[in-house]
N, C-alpha and C positions, 0 to 999 in steps of 0.2 A: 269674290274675294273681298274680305273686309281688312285698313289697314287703322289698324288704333297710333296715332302719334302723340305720346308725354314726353316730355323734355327730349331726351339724344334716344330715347325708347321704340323704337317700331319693332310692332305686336302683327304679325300676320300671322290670320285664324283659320287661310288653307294653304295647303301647301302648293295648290298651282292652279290654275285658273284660262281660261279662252280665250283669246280678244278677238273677236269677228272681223276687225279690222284689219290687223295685223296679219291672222295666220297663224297665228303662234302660240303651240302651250306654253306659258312661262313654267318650268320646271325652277325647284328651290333655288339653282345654278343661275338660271338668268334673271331671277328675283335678288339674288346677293349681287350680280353684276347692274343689273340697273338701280341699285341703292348705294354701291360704293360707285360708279359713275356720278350720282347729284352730289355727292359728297367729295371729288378732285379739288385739289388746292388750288390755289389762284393765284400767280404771283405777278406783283407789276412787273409790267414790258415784257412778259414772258406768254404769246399766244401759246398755249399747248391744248389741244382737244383731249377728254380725257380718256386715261388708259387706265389698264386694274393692273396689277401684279398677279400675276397663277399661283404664287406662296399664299398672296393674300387670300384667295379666293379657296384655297384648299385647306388655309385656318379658319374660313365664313361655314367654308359646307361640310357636313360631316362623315360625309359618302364619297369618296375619292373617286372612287369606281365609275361613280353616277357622274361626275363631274367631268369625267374626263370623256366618259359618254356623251354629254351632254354638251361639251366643246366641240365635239366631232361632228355631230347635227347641226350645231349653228354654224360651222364653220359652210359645212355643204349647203344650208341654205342661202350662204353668204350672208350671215347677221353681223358677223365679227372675224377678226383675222388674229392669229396670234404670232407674236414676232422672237424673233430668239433674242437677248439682251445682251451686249456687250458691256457687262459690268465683271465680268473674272467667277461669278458666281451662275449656278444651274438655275438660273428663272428666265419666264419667259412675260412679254406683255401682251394684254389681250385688249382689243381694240374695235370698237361696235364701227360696221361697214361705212356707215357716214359719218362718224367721225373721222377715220382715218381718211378717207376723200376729202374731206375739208382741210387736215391738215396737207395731207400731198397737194390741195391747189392751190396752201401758200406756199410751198416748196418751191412749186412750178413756175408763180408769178415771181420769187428773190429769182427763180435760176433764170429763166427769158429776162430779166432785164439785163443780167450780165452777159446773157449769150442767147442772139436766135437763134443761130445757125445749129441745124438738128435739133430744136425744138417741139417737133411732131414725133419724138420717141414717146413726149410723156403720153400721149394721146394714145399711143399704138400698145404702150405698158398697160394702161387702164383698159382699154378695150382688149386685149388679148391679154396679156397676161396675168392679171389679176382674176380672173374669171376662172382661167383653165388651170391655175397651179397656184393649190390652198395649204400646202407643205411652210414649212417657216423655209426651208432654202431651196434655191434652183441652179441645175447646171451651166454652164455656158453656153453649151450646145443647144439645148432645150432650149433656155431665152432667147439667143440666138433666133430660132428655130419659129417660135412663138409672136419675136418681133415682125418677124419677113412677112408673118399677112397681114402688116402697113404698109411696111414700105420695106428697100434693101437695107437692113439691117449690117451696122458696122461697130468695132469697138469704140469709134469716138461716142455712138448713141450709148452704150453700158457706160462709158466714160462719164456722159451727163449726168443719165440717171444716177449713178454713184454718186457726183458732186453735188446733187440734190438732196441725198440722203437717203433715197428710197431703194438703195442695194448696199451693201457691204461685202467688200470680199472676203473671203475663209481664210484665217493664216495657216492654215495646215494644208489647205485644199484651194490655190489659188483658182482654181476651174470653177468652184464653187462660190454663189454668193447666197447672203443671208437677206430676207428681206428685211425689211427695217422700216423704223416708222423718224421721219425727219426732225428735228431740234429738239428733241424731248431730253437732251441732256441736264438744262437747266434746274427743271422739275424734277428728273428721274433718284435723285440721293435723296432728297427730301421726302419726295412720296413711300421708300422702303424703310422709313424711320417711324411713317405712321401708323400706329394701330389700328385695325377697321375688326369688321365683326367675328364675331360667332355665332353661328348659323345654325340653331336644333331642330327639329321634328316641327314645334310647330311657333315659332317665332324667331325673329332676326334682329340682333340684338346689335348695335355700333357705335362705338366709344373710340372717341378719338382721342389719342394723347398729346 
């Protein structure tokens, strides 16, 4: 793959490409997600790892179809996660698998300094239930369920997890919670005001306003 960069211009002259390292065909989908990823706003005193918006990402690429294909594959490879948004609007965030671990272990290091006690839920979330449930929400019982091969699983441990920010509960469906990606509030109005690309057959255009 060859990428021409002029000014705010990237020119990509295939549409997808190998990396032996990786594993992974970049499809046009996670070629729009890894160019709006280097291009996340930065705001002081605001750590946020970054996230795409799914609007954004469905005004980058111009096959819907494909896109939504192609979240489904990376979701099962675990490349990325995507989260359902509490802004009153139908969008979701999508979240590359190490970013989002990095920001849940600053999550984990504000919440253990206020509280050890139950502390080994984060540890038993990441290894169990992050793995086995790639859905944006999970039931009670399933988490529940999913936590117990750490350890005995109680509601003060969902209790944590929530104050962390790594679950949200449903107001329709208190049984149900949303996952959720931690402090991203600060960032998150400013980032759906910014223009990113449009994404054709054979180049990927990104203009920011």
């Amino acid at each position: 793959m060859t990428i021409i960069i002029v000014s705010c211009e990237i020119v990509i002259t295939s549409s997808s490409f190998y990396d032996a390292e990786d594993n992974l065909i970049f499809s046009d989908t996670l070629i729009a997600l890894q160019l709006m990823r280097t291009q996340f706003p930065k705001l002081e005193k605001v750590v946020t790892q970054p996230f795409i918006l799914q609007s954004q990402l469905y005004s980058s690429v111009k096959d819907r179809t494909q896109v939504d294909r192609d979240l489904e594959s990376l979701k099962k490879d675990r490349v990325l996660r995507v989260f359902k948004l509490n802004t009153g609007q139908d969008d979701h965030a999508i979240m590359f698998m190490d970013d989002y671990l990095k920001q849940m272990e600053s999550a984990v290091r504000r919440s253990k300094g206020k509280n050890q006690d139950c502390s080994e839920v984060f540890e038993w979330f990441e290894k169990y239930v992050l793995p086995s449930k790639l859905d944006v929400s999970i039931d009670h019982l399933e988490l529940c369920s999913l936590l117990s091969h750490g350890g005995d699983a109680r509601d003060k441990h969902i209790t944590l997890l929530m104050n962390a920010g790594l679950l949200t509960r449903q107001l329709i469906d208190p049984n149900m919670y949303w996952f959720s990606i931690p402090s991203i509030g600060p960032i998150l109005k400013g980032l759906t005001q910014v223009c990113t690309s449009w994404l054709f057959y054979s180049f990927v255009q990104i203009l920011w306003c």
